[in-house]
Each structure stands twice: as structure tokens, then as C-alpha cells.
N, C-alpha and C positions, 0 to 999 in steps of 0.2 A: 603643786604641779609645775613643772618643766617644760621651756618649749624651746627644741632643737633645731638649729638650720644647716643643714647640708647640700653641696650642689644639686640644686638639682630637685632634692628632697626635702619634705616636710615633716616631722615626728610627734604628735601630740604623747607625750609621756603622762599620760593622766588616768585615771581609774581604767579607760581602755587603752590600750596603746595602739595607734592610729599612725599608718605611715598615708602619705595621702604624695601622688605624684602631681608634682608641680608643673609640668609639661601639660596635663590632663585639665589643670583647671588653674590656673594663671596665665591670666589675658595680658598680654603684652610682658616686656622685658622687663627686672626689676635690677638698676644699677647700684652697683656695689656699695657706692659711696653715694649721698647726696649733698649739694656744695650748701657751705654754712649757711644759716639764717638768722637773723637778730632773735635772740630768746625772748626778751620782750618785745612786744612791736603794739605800742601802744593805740594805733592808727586801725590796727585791725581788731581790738579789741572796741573800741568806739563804732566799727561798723558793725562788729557781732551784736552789741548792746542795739544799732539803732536798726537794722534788720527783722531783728527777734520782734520788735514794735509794727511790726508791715505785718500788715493780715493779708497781703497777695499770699504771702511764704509762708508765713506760720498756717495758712488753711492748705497747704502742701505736706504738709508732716504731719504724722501718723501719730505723733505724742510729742503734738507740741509744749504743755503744759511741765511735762519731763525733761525737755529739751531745755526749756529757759529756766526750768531750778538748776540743773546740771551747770551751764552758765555764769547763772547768780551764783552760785558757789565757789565756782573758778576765778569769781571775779572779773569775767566776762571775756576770760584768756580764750586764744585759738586751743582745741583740741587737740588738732590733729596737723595743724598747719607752722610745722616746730621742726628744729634741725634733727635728725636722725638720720641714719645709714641705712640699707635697702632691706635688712629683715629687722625697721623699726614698727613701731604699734598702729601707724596708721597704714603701713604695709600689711601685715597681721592682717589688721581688719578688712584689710579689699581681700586679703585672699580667702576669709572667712564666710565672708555674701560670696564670692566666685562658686564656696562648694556648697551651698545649704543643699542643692538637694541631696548629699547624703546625708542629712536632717531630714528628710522628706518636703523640704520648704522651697517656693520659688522663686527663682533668681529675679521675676519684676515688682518682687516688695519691698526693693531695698533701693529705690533710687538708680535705677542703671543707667537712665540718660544722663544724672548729675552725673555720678562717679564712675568718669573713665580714667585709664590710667595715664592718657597723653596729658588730660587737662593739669592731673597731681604730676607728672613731672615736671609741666611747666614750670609749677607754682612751688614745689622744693626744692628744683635743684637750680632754676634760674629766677632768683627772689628777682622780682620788679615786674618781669617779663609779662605777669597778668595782671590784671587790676584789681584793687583791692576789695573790689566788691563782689569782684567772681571768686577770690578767696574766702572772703566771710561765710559765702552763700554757699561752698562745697564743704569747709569745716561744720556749718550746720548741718547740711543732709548728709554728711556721713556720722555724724552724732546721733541723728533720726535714724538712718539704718544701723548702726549700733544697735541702739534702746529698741528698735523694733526686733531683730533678731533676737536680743535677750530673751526679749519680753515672750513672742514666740516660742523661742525653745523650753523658757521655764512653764508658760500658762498655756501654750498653744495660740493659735493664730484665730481658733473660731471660738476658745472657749465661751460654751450659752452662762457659766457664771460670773466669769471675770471680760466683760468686752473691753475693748481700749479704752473707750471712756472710762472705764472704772477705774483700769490700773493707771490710768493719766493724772489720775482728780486725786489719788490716793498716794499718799504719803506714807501712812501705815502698817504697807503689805510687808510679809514676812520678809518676801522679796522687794525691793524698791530698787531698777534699774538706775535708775543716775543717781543713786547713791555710791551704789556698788561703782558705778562704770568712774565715777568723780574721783573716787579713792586710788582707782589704780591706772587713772590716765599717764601717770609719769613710770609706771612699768613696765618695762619692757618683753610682758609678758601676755600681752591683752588675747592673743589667739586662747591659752589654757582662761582666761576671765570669761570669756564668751563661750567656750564649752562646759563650764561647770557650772550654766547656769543651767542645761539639762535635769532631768530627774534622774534620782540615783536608783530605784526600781530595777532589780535585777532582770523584770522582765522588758523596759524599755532598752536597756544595755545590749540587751543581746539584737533585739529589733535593731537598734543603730548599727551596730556593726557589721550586720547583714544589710543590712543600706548600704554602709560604706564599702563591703566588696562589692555589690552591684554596680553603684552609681561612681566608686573610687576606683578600684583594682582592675576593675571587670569591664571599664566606660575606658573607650579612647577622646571620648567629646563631652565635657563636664556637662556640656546645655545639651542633649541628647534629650528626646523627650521620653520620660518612665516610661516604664512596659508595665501592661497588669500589676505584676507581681511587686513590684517597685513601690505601684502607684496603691497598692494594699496592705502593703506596710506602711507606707507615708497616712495614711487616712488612721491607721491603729495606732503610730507613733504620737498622731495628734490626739486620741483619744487616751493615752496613757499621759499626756501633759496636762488636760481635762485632771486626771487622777492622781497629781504631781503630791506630794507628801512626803516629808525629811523621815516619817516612821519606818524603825525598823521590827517593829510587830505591828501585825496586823490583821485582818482578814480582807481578802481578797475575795468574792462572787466575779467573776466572769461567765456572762450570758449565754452568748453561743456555744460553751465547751459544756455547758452543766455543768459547771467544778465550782465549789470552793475550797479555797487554800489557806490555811492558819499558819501563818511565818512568824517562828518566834526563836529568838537569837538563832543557832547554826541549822533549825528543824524545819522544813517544811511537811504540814502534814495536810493532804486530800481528801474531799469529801464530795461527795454528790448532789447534784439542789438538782430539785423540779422549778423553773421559772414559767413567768408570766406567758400565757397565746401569744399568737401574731393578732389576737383582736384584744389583750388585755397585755399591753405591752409590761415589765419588769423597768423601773424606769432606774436610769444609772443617778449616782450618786455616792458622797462622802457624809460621813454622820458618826458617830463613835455609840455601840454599844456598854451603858452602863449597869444595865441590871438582865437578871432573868424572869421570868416567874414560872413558876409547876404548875401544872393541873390549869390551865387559865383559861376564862371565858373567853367566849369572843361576839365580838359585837358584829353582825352584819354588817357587813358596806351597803349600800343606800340601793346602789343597781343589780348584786345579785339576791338581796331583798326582792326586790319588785321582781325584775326579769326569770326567778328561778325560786324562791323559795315559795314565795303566795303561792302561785299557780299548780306546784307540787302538793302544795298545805291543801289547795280549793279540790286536786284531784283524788287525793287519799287522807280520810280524814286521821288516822293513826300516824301519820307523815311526820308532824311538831313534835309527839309524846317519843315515837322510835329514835328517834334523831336529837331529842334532847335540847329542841329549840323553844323559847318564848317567846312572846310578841308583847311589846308594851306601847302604850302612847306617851307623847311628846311629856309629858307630868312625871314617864315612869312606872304608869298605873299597870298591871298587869291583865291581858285581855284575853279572856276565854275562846277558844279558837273553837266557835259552833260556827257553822257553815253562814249565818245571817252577820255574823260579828266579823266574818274575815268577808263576806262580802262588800261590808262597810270599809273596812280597810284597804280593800281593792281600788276602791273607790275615792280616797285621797292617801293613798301610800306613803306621801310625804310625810303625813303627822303619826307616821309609826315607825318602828324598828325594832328587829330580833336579837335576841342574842342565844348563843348554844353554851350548854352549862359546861362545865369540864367533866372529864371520862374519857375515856379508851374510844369514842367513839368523835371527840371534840376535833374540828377541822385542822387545828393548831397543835393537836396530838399534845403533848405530853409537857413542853416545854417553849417559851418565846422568848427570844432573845431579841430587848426593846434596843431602843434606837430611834433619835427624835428625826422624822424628816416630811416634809410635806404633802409626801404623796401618802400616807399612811398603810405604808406598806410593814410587815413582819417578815422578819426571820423566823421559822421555826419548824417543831416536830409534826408529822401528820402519821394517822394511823394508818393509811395506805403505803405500805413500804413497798410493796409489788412492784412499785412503778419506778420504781430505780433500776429496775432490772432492766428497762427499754433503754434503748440508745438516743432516741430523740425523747424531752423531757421537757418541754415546754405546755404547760398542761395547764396550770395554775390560772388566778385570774389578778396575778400580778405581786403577789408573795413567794417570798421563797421557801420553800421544803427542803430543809438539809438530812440526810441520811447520818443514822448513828450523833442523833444529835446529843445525847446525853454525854457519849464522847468529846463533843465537838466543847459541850459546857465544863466538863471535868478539863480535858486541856487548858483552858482560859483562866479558870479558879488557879489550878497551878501555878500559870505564867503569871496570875496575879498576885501570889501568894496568900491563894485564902484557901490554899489544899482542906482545911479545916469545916469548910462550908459542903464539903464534897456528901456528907454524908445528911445533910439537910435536904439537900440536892436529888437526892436518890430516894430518899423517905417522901418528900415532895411527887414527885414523879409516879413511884406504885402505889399510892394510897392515893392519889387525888386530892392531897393537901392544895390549895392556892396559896403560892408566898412572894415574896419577891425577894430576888439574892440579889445584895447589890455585890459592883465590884468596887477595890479601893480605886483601883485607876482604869476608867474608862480603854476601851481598845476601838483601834480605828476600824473602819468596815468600809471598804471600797465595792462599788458596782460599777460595772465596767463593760462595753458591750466590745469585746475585741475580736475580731474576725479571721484572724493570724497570730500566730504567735513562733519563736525561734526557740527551739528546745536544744539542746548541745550541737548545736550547729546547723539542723534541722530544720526546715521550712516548715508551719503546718497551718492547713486550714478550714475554718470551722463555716458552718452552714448560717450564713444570712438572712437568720432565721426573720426578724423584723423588716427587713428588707431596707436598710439604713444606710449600707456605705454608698449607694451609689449618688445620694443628695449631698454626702461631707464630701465624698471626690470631687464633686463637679463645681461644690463651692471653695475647698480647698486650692483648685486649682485653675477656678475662676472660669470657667467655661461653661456653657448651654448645653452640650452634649454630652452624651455616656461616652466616656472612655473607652468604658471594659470592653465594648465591643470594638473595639479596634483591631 
């Protein structure tokens, strides 16, 4: 990636091409030239090293622990406090915190009262003029604002599995921000560094960009505060960093649209899922499905045991036999469903549970497509296909129901190249065989709860059905009150 400067003008030449007006979100003048500076300045390196040691500061930054490997590695050089000309990388970087919100990200997470622009002209273009310890102290928090933007735009800013502590402590992430950011401190390219820590996700790309007319093209006042529409992308934008992944196959569930999507090399293929109530939520998540199986029991969950199946078993007693359910105790033992034995079991519910056999009539229909995750939720077939035909499809009690699932299995064999298993596949399926198909290479499966989405240019928006964005908004953007109603 390329990053172009013209009067006036900004270009990010990168997977999108991004003109962004610099009148619109560049605070103060940036002069053409900045007057020389000692390349080495051993003095300020001594105070970056004893600074970093003050717990007033380091409990001021966001990732401190990233901050001082970054450092350590540079050998405790200034970052950003180096001779350069007025579209150099520490210029880049302010202009990059000036535009987050067409990130959907906001401008007071980056250190604003540190990094103004009168202070950095002082201290680049008349060396002495400030003192050395208000230089240490602004090459630090813009290091911090760096690594927190990365960090941000690659994992999001509220991610529930990676919080800052995590990625601060962790050396090992796929991503590691003061790696990356350490490697290419001396380029003169750091704006395209900081944008391609984004996800590549064709449906995040398109989200961004319709940010960027809004909050870029469309905004005469870069800090303008979002409007609704603005402020409903920025909350799905962070929920597609939540789902941030280098895969380019995959499956795709998205909650409120009822869809999932099988992306595999130039194909996107559609299908329909019944998700979880508004009282038995669908919960989001990454996991990679590895295997299938045909014909497959299923084990009751614990509460629609109790809550729904006893009470149906206690009110008709042909209920278990039609329906193809058993009851066993905690040993396994198999328990005669007479009216005094399931009273007994009413009675401490916990030390039992059902399971329904496979057939045409098995809750999980015909086929499950596993996938290890905690909530112990399934992907799979259901013998009620009727209900695909309604438009709202929240119905489940936290599984997803995919439509035309045998298709959905046959495409993935393919993509995995086990075309061969296809026909195991389908014998399994009408006969009520139980098997399990594995695949050679696991496929990723994303769940995703997004509220909006940009379809060729398209605004579009889906039914809140959980009633969730209006808690990420209001922490997103740090505030007590509902926005939307504004």
C-alpha cells in the first residue's frame, strides 16, 4: 500500500481507495518543511527509558506493557520526535486519530489534550524550545495512541474476548501491535500501517467506506457528532472486529438478517437459519466446524427438559413414545416413563435427562454440523422447514436451523475436497444411519449479531431483534444516555 500527499489532499491507495479532505479533519497548519533535529539525541532517549519507570504515566496509557516492549526494542529511541518534513509519519499519525470516526472510533481515546499540534510544532521544528521531558512524555502518548488505534481497528475497542489487558500481556497474538508498529517506525508510510490493521471482511470494507462518505465527504466538521445512521454502523463496525479473521472461506451466521452465507474462493452462497428467541438468545461467536453427523440424537439441554418436556410427558402419556424421546438417570439407566416414575423425576430433575432418537421426526432433523464452543449450541437440520417461509425466524431456543442443509454439507465436502464422502452423506441422511463425516480441514463459522449492513452501495437495516445495540452504543461512545433518540 501507498500513501499519496497532495495539496490540500489525502489518498490512502489501499484495498479501498480513500480520498479523505484535509481541510475537514486537520487541526492546525502542517508546515512544509520541519527544521533539522539531531538523529540521535541520546538525552531523550534516557528520559523515555526513565519515564516509562513513573507509574503516574504508564497508569495513563491504555497499553502500557506494549508501549515499553515497543521501546525496549528501539532501544529506547524517540518514536516520533525525529527530523522529518510535514507529510512525515508522526504527521500521518495525528492525522489518523484527527479521522477515526470514519472508523467509527472516538476522537477522546487517543490522548487529545497530550497531542496537540502547536505542542509537536514546538518540539520539531524549534529543537530546545520545549523541554525534554514534555518531549519524552508526547513521543510516549502518541506511541499509546498508535497501539491503541491499531489495536482497535484490528480487535475493536470493547472486544468481550480479547479486553486490553489481554492484548497488552500477550506477546503471541496473531496480531501484536508494537511489533508491527516497531518494524515500520522508519517508513514513511505509517498512515497505510494503521489502516491495514482493519479486517479484510468484504462486509466490514464496505461498512468503512460508507462511514467514510458520511463522516469524510459528507462532514464539513471532522468532530461533528454521528447521527443515528453513522452511530449504527460504528457499533456493527465494532462487532465485525469482534469477528476479525485473515479467512477467506468460511461460514458466516448473521443474527438479525436470518442468513447464513458459505464464502468460498470467488462464490458466495445463501441460506436461511431459524435463530435463538429474544428469551433464549443465539450467542455470537468464532469456532471452526470439523465434522458432520446424519441421523443424530440429541441430548436435551437441562431447561427445556424441565421447563417443556416433563410437563408435556406428565400431560399426555404417549408424548416420549410419539416424539421418540427417553429419559435416563445420571448412571445412564433408562427410565420407564409411567406416571409415578416421571413424578419422581419432577421431583429432582437435575439427576435426569432426555435424549430423542434420530428420524424424520429428531429436533436436529437430518444432519449437525459440530463445532466446539461453550455455549453448546448446533448448527443444524430441523424437520420443520415451513418456518423458513416467515420473514421473522427467531424461533429456536438458541440453535441454529439452516435451510437446505444437506446442500449447505455437500458444498463444504467439495470446498474440502472430500466430494467423495458426498454419497455417504446422503445414505446417512434417508436411512437414519448415525455417522460422523469428518472434514480434512476444519472451516471457520462466524456468528455475528449485525444490525446493518452496506450492500452495493446500499444502506440496509435489520430488526434489533435482542435489543443489543443500544448498550454497545452508549459504551462505545461512553455516554449514560440513548443516542438513537436524539
Amino acid at each position: 500500500m501507498k500513501t499519496t500527499f497532495k495539496p490540500g489532499i489525502l489518498v490512502l491507495t489501499a484495498a479501498m481507495f480513500i480520498t479523505v479532505n484535509i481541510q475537514a479533519c486537520f487541526a492546525g497548519n502542517v508546515h512544509k518543511h520541519t527544521k533539522t533535529r539531531l538523529a540521535a539525541d541520546s538525552s531523550l532517549s534516557e528520559e523515555i527509558q526513565k519515564q516509562l519507570t513513573d507509574k503516574s504515566l504508564t497508569y495513563q496509557l491504555y497499553y502500557p506493557k506494549s508501549v515499553a516492549r515497543l521501546y525496549a526494542a528501539k532501544g529506547f529511541n524517540a518514536a516520533w520526535i525525529k527530523p522529518q518534513t510535514g507529510d512525515g509519519p508522526t504527521w500521518q499519525a495525528m492525522l489518523m486519530i484527527d479521522c477515526v470516526l470514519q472508523f467509527g472510533l472516538s476522537h477522546a481515546d487517543y490522548h487529545p489534550q497530550e497531542l496537540q499540534y502547536n505542542r509537536l510544532h514546538n518540539i520539531l521544528d524549534t529543537p530546545g524550545r520545549v523541554s525534554l521531558q514534555l518531549e519524552a512524555r508526547v513521543d510516549i502518548m502518541l506511541t499509546d495512541a498508535i497501539i491503541t488505534l491499531m489495536n482497535h481497528l484490528h480487535f475493536g475497542k470493547l472486544n468481550p474476548d480479547y479486553p486490553a489487558n489481554r492484548i497488552d500481556t500477550s506477546i503471541n497474538n496473531n496480531f501484536c501491535t508494537d511489533k508491527i508498529l516497531a518494524a515500520n517506525l522508519s517508513q514513511n508510510d505509517m498512515m497505510s500501517i494503521i489502516y491495514a490493521a482493519q479486517p479484510k471482511a468484504k462486509a466490514y470494507k464496505d461498512m468503512q467506506y460508507q462511514m467514510h462518505l458520511w463522516e469524510g465527504l459528507y462532514q464539513d466538521d471532522c468532530y461533528e457528532e454521528p447521527q443515528a445512521e453513522v452511530r449504527k454502523i460504528a457499533i456493527n463496525m465494532e462487532r465485525l472486529r469482534w469477528a476479525n479473521t485473515d479467512d477467506s472461506i468460511y461460514i458466516h451466521i448473521n443474527i438479525p438478517s436470518y442468513a447464513l452465507k458459505l464464502y468460498v474462493k470467488d462464490t458466495t452462497y445463501q441460506f436461511k437459519v431459524i435463530v435463538g428467541k429474544p428469551t433464549s438468545h443465539t450467542p455470537t461467536l468464532l469456532s471452526a466446524v470439523s465434522y458432520f453427523t446424519t441421523a443424530p440424537e440429541w441430548k436435551i439441554p437441562a431447561k427445556i427438559f424441565q421447563k417443556e418436556l416433563l410437563p408435556k410427558a406428565l400431560a399426555d402419556s404417549n408424548y416420549l413414545e410419539n416424539n421418540h424421546y427417553a429419559i435416563y438417570d445420571g448412571n445412564g439407566r433408562y427410565i420407564e416413563p409411567t406416571k409415578a416414575s416421571l413424578l419422581k423425576v419432577k421431583g429432582r430433575p437435575e439427576l435426569y435427562f432426555a435424549r430423542q432418537s434420530a428420524g424424520c421426526d429428531n429436533a436436529l432433523g437430518l444432519v449437525v454440523f459440530r463445532f466446539p464452543n461453550i455455549y453448546d449450541v448446533y448448527l443444524h437440520d430441523t424437520p420443520e422447514q415451513k418456518l423458513f417461509s416467515r420473514q421473522e425466524r427467531d424461533l429456536s431456543h438458541g440453535c441454529i436451523r439452516v435451510e437446505q442443509a444437506e446442500k449447505l454439507a455437500r458444498l463444504i465436502l467439495i470446498n474440502d475436497g472430500s466430494a467423495d464422502k458426498i454419497p455417504a452423506l446422503h445414505k446417512g441422511m434417508i436411512n437414519y444411519v448415525k455417522q460422523d463425516i469428518k472434514l480434512r480441514q476444519p472451516i471457520s463459522i462466524k456468528i455475528t449479531y449485525l444490525t446493518c449492513e452496506v450492500k452495493e452501495g446500499v444502506y440496509i437495516t435489520y430488526p434489533d431483534i435482542y435489543e443489543l445495540d443500544k448498550n454497545l452504543e452508549m459504551a462505545l461512545y461512553g455516554i449514560q444516555q440513548n443516542l438513537s433518540m436524539r
